[in-house]
C-alpha positions in Angstrom: 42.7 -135.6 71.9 42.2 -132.3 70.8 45.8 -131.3 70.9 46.8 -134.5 68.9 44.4 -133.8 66.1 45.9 -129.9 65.9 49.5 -131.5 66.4 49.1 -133.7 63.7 47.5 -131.2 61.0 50.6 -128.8 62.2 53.1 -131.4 61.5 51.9 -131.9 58.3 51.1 -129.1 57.0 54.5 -127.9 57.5 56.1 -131.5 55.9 54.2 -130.4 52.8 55.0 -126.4 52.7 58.9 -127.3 53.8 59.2 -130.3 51.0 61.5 -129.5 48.0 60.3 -128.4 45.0 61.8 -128.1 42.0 62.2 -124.3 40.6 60.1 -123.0 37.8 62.2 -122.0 35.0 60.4 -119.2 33.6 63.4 -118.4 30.7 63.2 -122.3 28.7 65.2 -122.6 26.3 62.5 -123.8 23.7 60.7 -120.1 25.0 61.1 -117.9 21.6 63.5 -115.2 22.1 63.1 -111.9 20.7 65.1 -110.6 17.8 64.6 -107.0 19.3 65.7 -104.8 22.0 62.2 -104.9 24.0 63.5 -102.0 26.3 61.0 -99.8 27.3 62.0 -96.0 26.0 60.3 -93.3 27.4 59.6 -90.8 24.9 61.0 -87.8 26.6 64.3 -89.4 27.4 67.6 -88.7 25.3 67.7 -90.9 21.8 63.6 -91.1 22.0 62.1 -90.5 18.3 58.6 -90.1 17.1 57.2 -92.4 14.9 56.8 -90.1 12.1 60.8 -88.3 12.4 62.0 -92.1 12.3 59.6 -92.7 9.4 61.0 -89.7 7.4 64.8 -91.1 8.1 63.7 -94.1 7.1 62.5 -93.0 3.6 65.3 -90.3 3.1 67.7 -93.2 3.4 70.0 -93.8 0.2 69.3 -97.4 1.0 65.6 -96.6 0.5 66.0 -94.5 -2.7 67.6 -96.9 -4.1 65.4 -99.7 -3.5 62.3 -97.4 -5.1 64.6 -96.8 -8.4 65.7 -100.7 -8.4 61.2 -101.2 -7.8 60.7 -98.7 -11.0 63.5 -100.1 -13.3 62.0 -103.3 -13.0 58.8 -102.2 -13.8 59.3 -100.2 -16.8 61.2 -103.6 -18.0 58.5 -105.7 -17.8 56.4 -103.2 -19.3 58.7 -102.8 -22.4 58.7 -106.8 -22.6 54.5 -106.9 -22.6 54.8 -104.4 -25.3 57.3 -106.5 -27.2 55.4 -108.9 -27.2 52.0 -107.7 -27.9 53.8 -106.4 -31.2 54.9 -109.7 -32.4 51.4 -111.5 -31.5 49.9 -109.3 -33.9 52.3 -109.4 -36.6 52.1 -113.7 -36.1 48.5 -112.9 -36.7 48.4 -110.2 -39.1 51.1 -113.0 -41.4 48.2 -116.3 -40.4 45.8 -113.8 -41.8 47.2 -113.2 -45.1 48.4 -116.5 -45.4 44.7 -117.6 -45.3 43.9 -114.3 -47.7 46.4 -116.0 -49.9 45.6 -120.0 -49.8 41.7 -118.9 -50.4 42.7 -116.8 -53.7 44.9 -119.8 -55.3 42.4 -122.1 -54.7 40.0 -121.9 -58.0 36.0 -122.9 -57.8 36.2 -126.3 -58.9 33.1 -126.2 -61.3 31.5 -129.9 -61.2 31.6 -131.4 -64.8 28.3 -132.0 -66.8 28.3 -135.0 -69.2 
């Protein structure tokens, strides 16, 4: 009886570890892919650059330069264009002002008549 029992828990432990599965696809193709090279470099190897050398090619690029000159143009625009029109907000006012200078001095004191 013993044997039957051991038999039976043999057979099926081995229909269940020998059934098919299905493979796990460990690359979906809803997984995110990168948009970089994710190679490890070692940083003795050939081509390896520090952080700080590929930070000063970086900023010595013409593409670079030109980018901070485009950055300071711009600037300097919109800080001639705030000037402008600081300017003309107080000339608007300074012309409202003497406009009301003006209305007040034509107008006469109306002296109430005494009969």
């Amino acid at each position: 009886m013993k044997n039957l029992f051991f038999a039976a828990f043999i057979f099926s432990v081995s229909v269940i570890s020998c059934s098919k599965k299905e493979p796990v696809d460990l690359y979906s193709a809803d997984s995110p892919k990168s948009g970089y090279d994710t190679v490890a470099v070692d940083s003795f190897s050939n081509g390896a650059v520090s952080v700080d050398v590929a930070r000063q090619i970086r900023m010595s690029s013409q593409q670079y330069q030109d980018s901070v000159k485009k950055a300071l143009k711009i600037q300097e625009d919109e800080n001639k264009l705030k000037d402008e029109l600081e300017k003309e907000d107080k000339k608007k006012a300074a012309e409202k002002k003497q406009k009301a200078e003006g209305e007040k001095s034509n107008k006469l004191p109306v002296e109430p008549e005494n009969k």
